[in-house]
C-alpha positions in Angstrom: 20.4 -30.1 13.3 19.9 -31.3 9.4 15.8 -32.0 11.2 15.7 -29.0 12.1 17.2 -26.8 9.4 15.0 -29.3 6.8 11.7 -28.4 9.0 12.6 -24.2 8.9 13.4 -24.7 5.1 9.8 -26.7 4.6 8.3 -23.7 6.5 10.0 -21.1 4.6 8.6 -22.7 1.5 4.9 -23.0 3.0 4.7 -19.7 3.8 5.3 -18.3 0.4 4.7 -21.1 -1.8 1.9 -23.5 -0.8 -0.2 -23.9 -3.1 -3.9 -21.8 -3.4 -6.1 -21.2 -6.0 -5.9 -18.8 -9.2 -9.4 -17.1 -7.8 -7.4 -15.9 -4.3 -5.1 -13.8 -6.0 -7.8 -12.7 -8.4 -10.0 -11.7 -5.5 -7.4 -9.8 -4.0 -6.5 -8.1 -7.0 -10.1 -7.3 -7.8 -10.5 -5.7 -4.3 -7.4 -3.9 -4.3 -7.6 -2.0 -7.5 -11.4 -2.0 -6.8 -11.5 0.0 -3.4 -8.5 2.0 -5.3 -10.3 2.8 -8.3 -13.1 5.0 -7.2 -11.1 6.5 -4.4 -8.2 8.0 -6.6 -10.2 8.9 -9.6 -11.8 12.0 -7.9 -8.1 13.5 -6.8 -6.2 16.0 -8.6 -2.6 15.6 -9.4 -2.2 17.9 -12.1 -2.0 21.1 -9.3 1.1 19.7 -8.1 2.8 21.1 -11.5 1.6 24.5 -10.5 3.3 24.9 -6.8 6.2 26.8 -7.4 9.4 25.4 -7.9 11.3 27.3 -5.0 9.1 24.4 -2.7 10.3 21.9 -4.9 12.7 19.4 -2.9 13.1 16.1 -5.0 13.1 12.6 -2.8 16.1 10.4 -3.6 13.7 8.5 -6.0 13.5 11.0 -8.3 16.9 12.6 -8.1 18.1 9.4 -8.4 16.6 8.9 -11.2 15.7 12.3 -13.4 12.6 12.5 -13.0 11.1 15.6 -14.6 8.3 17.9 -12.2 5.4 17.9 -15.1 3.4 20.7 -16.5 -0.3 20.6 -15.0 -1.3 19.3 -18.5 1.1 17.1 -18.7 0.3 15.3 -15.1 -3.7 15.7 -16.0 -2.9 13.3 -18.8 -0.9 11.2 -16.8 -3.4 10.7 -14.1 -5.6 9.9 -16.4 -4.1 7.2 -18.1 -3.1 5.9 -14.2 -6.8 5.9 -13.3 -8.1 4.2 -16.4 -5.3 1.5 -15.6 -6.7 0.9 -12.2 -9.9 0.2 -13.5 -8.5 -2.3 -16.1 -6.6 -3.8 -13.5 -9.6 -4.0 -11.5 -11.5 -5.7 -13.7 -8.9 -7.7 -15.1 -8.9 -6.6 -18.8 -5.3 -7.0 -20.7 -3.9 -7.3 -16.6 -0.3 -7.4 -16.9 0.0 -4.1 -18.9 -3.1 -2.7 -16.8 -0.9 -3.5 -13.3 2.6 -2.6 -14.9 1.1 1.0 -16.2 -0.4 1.3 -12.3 2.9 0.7 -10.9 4.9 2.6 -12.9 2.7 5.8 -12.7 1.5 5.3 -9.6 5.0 5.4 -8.2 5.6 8.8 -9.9 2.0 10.2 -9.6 2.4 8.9 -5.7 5.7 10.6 -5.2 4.9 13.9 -5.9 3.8 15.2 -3.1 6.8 14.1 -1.2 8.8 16.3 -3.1 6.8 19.0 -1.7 6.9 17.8 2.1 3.5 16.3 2.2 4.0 13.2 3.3 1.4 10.6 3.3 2.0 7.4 5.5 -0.5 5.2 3.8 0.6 5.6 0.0 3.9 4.2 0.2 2.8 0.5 0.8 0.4 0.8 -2.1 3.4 1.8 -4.7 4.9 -2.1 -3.4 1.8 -3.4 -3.5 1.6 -2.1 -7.3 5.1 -3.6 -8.2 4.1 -6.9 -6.8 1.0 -7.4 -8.8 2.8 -6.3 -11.7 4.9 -9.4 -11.8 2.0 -11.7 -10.4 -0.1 -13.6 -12.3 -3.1 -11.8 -10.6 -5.4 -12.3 -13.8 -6.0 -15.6 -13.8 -9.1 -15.7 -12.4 -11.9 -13.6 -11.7 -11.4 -11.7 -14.6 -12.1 -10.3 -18.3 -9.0 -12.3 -19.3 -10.0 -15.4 -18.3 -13.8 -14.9 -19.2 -12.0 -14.5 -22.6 -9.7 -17.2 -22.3 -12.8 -19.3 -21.4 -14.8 -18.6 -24.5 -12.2 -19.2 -26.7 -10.5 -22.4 -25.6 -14.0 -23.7 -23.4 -12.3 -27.2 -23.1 -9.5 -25.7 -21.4 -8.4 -26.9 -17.8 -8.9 -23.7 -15.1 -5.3 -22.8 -13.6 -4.6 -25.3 -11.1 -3.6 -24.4 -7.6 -0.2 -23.6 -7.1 2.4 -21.5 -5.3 2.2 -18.6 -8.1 -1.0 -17.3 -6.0 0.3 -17.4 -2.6 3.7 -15.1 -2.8 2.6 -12.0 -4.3 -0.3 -11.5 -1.3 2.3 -12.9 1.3 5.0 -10.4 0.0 2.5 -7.4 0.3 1.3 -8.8 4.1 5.3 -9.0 4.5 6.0 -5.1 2.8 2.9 -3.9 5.7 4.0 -5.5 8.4 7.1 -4.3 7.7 5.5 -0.7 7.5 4.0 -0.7 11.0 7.1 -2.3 12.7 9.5 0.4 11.6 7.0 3.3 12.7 7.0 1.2 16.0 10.6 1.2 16.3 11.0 4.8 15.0 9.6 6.0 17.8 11.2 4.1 20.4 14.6 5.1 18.7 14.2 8.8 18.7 12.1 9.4 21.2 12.0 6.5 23.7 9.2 6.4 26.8 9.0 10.2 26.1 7.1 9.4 23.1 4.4 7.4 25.7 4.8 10.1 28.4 4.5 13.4 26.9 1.7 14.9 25.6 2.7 14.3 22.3 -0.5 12.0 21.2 -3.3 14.7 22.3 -1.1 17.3 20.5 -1.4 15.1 17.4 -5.3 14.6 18.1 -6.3 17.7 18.5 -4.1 18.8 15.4 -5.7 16.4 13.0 -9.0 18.2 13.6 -7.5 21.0 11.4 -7.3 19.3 7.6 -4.1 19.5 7.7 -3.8 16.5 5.1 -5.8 14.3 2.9 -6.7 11.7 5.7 -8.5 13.5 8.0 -10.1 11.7 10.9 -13.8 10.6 10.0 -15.2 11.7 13.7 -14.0 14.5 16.0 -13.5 12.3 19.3 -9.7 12.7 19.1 -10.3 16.0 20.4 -12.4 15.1 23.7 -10.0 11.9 24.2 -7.0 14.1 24.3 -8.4 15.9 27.4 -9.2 13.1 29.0 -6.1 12.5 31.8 -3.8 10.0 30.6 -5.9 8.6 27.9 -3.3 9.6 25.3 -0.5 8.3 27.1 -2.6 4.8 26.8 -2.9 5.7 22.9 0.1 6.4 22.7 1.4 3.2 24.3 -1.3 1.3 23.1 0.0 2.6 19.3 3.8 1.3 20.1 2.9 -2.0 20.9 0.6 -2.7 18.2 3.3 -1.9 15.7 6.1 -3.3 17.0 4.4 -6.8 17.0 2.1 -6.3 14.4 4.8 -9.0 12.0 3.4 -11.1 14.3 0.1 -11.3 12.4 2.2 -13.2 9.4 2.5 -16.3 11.5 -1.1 -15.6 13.7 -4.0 -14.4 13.0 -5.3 -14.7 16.4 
């Protein structure tokens, strides 16, 4: 029993603590706040403080904690002192303030819309994501930072591998997976087999072709596959089973 709780506690400690190098972190922080970067800084936040306030139905987050619904000049400053911080971050110039600033607007620039009922699946995981980098050391390498670090103390040893650069990615892989298995078992919970057996996918196929949000489809074949017989229903399934054991994907790649 003592084997076998010592082997689970060794494996616990490999999985977010052994040891990798300062650059993989930097890579992934480079990419993240990279892809980010030039996606967000062409959308408008600053309309969201014109909608009018009878629409206005705060989230628990900011209820919970005051937060104020901005002027649009107010929020157009704000976004742009998020987007410039994205492309610090990305770059890795002064990184720990770059990511913090990120994470702390980009949790409240993020969250608006929700208070409006426009919820957006895939922005949620990125506000973690944000918080995580924030406390990682995520500029040690493959930065502006450590360029400058470089040139100034040249006889200095690079960052040697350690644990420090393996928890923050695992945590984020950890927060997705996490994502995609409780959509999984969301829909097995309300909704059970109907949610396979009803028409319900080529419903939301064919209503996707209408922009009804910001992450429209990039082809139109939804459409044609939800007329196809029982090709949704496959979808559908197909959809529930890739979630639910999508936390597999921590442990296997394969």
């Amino acid at each position: 029993m003592t084997a076998m709780v010592a082997k689970l506690w060794l494996a616990w400690q490999q999985f977010w603590f052994a040891p990798k190098p300062a650059s993989s972190l930097g890579v992934s922080r480079l990419l993240f706040f990279g892809l980010l970067a030039p996606f967000y800084i062409i959308q408008d936040f600053s309309i969201w403080g014109s909608v009018t306030p009878a629409l206005y139905q705060p989230i628990w987050l900011f209820e919970r904690f005051h937060l104020p619904l901005l002027s649009p000049p107010a929020l157009h400053v704000l976004e742009g002192i998020w987007k410039i911080s994205l492309v610090l971050a990305a770059v890795g110039l002064v990184t720990r303030p770059a990511m913090a600033v990120a994470a702390v607007l980009g949790t409240y620039l993020l969250g608006l819309p929700h208070n409006f009922g426009q919820i957006y699946h895939f922005d949620a995981v990125l506000v973690l994501a944000f918080w995580i980098l924030a406390f990682s050391r995520a500029g040690d390498a493959w930065s502006v930072d450590s360029l400058i670090r470089t040139y100034r103390q040249p006889e200095a040893a690079a960052p040697a591998p350690s644990g420090e650069y393996t928890w923050p990615t695992q945590l984020i892989l950890t927060a997705l997976s996490l994502v995609f298995f409780a959509a999984g078992v969301a829909k097995i919970w309300t909704s059970g087999f109907a949610w396979i057996a009803s028409d319900h996918m080529a419903i939301l196929l064919h209503r996707v072709q209408y922009h009804i949000s910001d992450a429209d489809p990039l082809v139109n074949w939804g459409s044609h596959i939800a007329d196809v017989r029982f090709a949704p229903q496959l979808l559908a399934a197909g959809t529930i089973v890739a979630e639910t054991i999508y936390p597999l994907a921590l442990f296997s790649r394969r």
